[in-house]
C-alpha positions as CSV (number, residue, x, y, z in Angstrom):
1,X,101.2,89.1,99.7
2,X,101.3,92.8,99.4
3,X,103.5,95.2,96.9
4,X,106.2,97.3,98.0
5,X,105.8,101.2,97.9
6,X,108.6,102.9,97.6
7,X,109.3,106.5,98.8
8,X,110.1,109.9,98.7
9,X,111.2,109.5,95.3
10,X,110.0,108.1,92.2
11,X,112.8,105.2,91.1
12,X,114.3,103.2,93.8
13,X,117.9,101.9,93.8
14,X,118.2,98.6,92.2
15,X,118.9,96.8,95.6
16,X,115.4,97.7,96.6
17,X,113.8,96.8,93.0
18,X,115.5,93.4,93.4
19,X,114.0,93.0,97.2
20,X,110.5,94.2,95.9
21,X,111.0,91.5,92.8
22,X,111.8,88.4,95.4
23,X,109.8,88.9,97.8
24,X,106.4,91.0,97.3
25,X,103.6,90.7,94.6
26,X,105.7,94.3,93.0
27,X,107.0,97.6,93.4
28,X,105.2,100.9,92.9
29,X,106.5,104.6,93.9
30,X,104.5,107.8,95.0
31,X,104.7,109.7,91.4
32,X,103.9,113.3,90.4
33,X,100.1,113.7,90.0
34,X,100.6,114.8,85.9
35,X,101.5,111.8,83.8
36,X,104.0,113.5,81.4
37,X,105.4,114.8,84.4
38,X,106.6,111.4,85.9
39,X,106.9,109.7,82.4
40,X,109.7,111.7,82.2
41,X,111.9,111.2,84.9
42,X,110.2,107.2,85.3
43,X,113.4,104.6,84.9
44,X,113.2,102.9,81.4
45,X,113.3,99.8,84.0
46,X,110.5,100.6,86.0
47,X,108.5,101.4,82.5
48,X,109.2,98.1,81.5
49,X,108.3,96.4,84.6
50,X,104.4,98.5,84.8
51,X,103.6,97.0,81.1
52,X,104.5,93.5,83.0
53,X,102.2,94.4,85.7
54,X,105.0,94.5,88.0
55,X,105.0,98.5,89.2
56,X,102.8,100.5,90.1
57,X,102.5,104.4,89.9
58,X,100.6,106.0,92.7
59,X,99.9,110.0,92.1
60,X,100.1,112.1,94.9
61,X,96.2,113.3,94.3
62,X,94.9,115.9,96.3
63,X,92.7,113.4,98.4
64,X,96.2,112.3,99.4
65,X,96.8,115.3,101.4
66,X,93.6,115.4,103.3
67,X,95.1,114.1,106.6
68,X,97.2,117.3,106.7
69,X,94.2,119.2,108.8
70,X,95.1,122.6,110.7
71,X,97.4,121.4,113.6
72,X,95.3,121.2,116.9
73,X,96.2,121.6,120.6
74,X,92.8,120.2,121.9
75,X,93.7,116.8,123.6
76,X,90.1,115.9,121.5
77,X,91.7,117.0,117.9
78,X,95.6,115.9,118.3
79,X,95.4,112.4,116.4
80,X,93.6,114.1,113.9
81,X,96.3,116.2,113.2
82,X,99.0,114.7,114.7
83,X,100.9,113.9,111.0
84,X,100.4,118.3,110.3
85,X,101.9,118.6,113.8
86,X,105.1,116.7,112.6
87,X,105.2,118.0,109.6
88,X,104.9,122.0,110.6
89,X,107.8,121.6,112.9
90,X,110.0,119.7,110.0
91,X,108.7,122.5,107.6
92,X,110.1,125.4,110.4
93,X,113.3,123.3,111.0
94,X,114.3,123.1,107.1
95,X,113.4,126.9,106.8
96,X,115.7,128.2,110.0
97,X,119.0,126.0,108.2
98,X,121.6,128.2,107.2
99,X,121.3,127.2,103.4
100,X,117.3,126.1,103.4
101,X,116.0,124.8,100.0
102,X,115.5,126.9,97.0
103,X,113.0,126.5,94.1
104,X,115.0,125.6,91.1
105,X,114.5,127.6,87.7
106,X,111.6,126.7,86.1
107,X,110.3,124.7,89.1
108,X,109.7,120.8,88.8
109,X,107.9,119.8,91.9
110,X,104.3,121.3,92.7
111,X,102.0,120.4,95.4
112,X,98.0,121.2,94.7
113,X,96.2,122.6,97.7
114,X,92.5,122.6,96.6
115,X,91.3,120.2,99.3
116,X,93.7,121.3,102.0
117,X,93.2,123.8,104.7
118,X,94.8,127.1,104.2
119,X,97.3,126.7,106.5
120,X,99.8,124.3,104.7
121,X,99.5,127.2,102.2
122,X,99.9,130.0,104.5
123,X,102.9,128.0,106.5
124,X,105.0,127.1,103.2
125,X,104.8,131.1,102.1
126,X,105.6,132.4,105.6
127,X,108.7,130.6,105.5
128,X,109.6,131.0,102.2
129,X,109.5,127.6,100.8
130,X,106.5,127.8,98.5
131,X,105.6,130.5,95.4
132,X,102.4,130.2,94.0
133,X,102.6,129.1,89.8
134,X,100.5,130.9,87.3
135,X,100.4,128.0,84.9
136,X,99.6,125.4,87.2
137,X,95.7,125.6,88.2
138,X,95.5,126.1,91.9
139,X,98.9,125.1,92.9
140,X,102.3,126.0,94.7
141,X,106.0,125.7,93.2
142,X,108.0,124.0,96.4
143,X,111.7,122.6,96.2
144,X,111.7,119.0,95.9
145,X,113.1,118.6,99.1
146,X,109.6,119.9,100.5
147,X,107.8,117.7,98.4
148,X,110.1,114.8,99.6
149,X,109.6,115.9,103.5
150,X,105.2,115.3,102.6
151,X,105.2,112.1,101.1
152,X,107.3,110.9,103.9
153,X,105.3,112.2,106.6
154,X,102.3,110.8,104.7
155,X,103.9,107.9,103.4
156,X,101.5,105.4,105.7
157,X,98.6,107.3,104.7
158,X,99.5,107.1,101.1
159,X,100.1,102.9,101.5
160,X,96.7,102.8,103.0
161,X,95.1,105.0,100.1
162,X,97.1,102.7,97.4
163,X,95.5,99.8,98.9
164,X,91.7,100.8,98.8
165,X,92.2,102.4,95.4
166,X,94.0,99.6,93.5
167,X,92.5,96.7,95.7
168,X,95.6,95.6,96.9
169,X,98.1,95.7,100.0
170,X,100.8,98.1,99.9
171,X,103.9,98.6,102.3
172,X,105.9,101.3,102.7
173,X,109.5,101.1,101.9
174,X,112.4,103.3,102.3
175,X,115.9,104.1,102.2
176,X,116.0,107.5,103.6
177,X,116.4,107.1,107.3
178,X,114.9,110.3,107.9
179,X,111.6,109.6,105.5
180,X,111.3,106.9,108.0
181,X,111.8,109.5,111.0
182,X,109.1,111.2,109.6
183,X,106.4,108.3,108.5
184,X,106.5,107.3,112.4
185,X,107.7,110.4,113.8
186,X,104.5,111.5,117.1
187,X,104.4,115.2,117.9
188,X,103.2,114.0,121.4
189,X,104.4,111.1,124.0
190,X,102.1,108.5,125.0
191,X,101.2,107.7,121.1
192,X,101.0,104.5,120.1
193,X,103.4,101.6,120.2
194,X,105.1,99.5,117.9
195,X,107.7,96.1,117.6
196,X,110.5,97.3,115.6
197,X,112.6,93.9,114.4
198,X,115.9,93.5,111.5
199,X,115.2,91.3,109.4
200,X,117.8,91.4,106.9
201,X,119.6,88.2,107.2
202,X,116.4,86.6,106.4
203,X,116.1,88.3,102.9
204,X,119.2,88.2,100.9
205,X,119.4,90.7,97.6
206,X,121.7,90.0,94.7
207,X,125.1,91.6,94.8
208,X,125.1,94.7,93.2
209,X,125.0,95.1,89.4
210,X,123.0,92.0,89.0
211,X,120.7,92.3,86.2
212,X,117.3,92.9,87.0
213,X,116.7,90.1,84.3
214,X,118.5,87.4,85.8
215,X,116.1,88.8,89.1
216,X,113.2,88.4,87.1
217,X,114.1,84.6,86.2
218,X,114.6,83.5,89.9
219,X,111.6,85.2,90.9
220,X,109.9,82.5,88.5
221,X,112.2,79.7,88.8
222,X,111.9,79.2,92.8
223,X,108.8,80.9,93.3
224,X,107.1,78.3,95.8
225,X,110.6,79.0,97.9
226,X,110.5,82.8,98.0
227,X,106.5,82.5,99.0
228,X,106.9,80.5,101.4
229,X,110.0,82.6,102.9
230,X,108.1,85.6,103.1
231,X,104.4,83.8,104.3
232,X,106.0,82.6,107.3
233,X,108.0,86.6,108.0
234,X,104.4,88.0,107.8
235,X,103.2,85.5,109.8
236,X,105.3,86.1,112.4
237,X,105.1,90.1,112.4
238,X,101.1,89.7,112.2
239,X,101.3,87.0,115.1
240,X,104.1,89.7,117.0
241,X,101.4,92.1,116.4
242,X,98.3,90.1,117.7
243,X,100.0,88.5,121.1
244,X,102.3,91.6,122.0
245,X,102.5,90.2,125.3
246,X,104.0,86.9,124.3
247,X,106.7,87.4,121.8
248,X,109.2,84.3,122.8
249,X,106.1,82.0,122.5
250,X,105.0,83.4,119.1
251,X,108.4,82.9,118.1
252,X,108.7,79.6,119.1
253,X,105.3,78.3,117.5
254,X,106.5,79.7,114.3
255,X,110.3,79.0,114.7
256,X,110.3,75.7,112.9
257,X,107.8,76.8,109.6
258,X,110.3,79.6,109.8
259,X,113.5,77.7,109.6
260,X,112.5,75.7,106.8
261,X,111.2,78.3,104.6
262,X,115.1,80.2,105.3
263,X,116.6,77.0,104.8
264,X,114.9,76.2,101.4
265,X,115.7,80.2,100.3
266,X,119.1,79.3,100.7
267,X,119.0,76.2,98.9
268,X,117.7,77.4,95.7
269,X,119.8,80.9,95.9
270,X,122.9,78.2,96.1
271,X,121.5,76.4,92.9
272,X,120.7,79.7,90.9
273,X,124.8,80.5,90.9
274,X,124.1,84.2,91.6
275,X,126.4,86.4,94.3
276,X,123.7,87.4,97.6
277,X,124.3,89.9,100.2
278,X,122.7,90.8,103.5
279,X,121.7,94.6,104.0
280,X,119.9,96.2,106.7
281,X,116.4,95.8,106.7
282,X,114.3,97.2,109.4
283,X,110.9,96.9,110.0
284,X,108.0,98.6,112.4
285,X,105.2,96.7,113.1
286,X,102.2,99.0,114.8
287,X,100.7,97.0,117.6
288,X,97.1,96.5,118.4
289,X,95.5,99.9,119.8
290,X,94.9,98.4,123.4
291,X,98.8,97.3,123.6
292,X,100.4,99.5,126.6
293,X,101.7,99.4,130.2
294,X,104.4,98.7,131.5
295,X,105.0,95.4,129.6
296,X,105.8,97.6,125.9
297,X,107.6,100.7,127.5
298,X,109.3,101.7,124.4
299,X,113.1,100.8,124.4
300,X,112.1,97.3,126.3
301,X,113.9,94.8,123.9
302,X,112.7,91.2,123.9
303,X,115.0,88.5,122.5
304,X,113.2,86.0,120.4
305,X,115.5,83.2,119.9
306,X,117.7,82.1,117.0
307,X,116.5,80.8,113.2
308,X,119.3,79.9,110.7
309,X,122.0,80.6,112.8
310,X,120.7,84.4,113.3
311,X,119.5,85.8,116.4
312,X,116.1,87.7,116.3
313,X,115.4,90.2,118.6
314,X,112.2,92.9,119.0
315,X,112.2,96.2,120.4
316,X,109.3,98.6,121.4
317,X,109.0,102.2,120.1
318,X,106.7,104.7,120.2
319,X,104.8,106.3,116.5
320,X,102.4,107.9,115.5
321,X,99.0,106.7,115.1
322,X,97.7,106.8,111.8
323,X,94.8,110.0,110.6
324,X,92.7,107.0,109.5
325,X,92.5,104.1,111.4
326,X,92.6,101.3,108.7
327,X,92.0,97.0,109.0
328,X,95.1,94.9,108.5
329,X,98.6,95.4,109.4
330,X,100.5,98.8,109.8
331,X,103.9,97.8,108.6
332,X,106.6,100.3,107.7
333,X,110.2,99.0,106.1
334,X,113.8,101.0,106.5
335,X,116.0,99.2,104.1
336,X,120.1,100.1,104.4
337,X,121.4,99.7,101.2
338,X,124.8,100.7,102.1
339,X,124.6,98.6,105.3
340,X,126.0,95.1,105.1
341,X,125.0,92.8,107.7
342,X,128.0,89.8,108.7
């Protein structure tokens, strides 16, 4: 399948742990690029999970912030720059708040500009939200909550990065509703389009407090029932993403595999005694390039039909096309962990 990727910050809640656990191959997180630095504030949890091959740290190197080019106007250059676009009008929002963020004292998030243009530097001094540190080689004290405001804007970038470097899929994952603002966010209309779908009554999460242990033992135990759950979801978003102009037949082709993979979840989650809840989960699914017109106008909704007593519906929205165009599937997750779902 593909491993989750958690972001802005380096441990996720337990809620999302437990939904990386059941249904992806792991987790991982976007980490500090200096290993002491993230050992330190890395969950004992997630340090025992990475010697189980079950996490996995990805360092924010500085190839990581090559898509953040100069900003361009030219029609020829805007893709290219689109995620710097987004991100120098967040930047020049948090700045002009009453109370903008502060470096704390000593500083404990840095970002390392060698590879970057000039004017990230230039942008984060001019409004005050960067000092350059004298015992860190080539790099810029920020507030955390600058930090946090990069890896979301990059946080696709960074999935697609993961996955050539460690020869694997990953997906972003969030609970921040505005790290997910600012992954998809286009500093221009007429971008590209994508399905946005919930999907959280399909994929149940232990009730809070449940020990990642017990977690760990379902994950085994009914492991042909959660694989086949989530084989027939990404079936479905990567068919949704192939035949965008035929949703309700996708749907329907799929609906039965579908069922039964929901149907056996349930089954086994019955048998392993544990308390399950329903959260919010959200996901965006970028469509093929050529998808447009006034079929996928964004805000068209499309009702897909019911599986397990749940109604699934799509809606289009437009985001931003990715820097680097990149094979496979451009998912993005927005999970709600304070959301139940009846």
């Amino acid at each position: 399948m593909a491993v989750l990727l958690y972001y802005p910050m380096v441990n996720p809640p337990k809620e999302i742990l437990h939904q990386a656990l059941l249904y992806w191959d792991g987790i991982a997180s976007v980490v500090p690029r200096a290993p002491e630095v993230y050992e330190a504030v890395l969950a004992p949890e997630l340090a025992a999970l990475r010697d189980r091959q079950l996490y996995t740290p990805v360092a924010l190197w500085d190839d990581s912030l090559d898509p953040l080019a100069e900003p361009r106007h030219n029609p020829v250059f805007v893709r290219a720059s689109s995620a710097s676009s987004v991100l120098r009008e967040e930047l020049r929002r948090m700045a002009a708040r009453p109370q903008p963020p502060c470096l704390p004292e000593p500083p404990d998030s840095f970002l390392y500009l060698s590879k970057v243009s000039n004017w990230l530097l230039e942008e984060l001094v001019s409004l005050r939200l960067a000092v350059p540190d004298h015992r860190e080689f080539r790099a810029v004290a920020v507030p955390k909550e600058v930090q946090t405001l990069i890896v979301g804007v990059l946080a696709r970038e960074l999935a697609g990065d993961a996955g050539l470097q460690e020869d694997a899929a990953f997906v972003p994952y969030t609970d921040s509703a505005d790290a997910y603002r600012w992954s998809l966010q286009s500093p221009f209309s007429g971008g590209s389009l994508a399905w946005e779908m919930e999907l959280g009554r399909l994929l149940p999460v232990p009730a809070p407090n449940t020990p990642t242990a017990q977690v760990l033992l379902f994950r085994e135990r009914y492991a042909d029932e959660r694989l086949r759950l989530m084989r027939a979801v990404h079936r479905l978003l990567g068919d949704l993403r192939r035949d965008y102009e035929h949703p309700a037949e996708v749907f329907a082709q799929l609906r039965a595999e579908l069922a039964q993979s929901v149907e056996d979840y349930r089954s086994a989650a019955r048998s392993s005694r544990l308390a399950w809840v329903h959260r919010s989960v959200m996901v965006a699914v970028a469509l093929a390039a050529a998808a447009g017109g006034s079929l996928l106008q964004p805000d068209i909704g499309w009702l897909l039909g019911t599986v397990g007593g749940y109604t699934l519906n799509v809606a289009t929205r437009e985001i931003r096309p990715l820097t680097k165009a990149k094979q496979g599937h451009d998912f993005s997750y927005l999970h709600r962990v304070q959301n139940g779902l009846a």
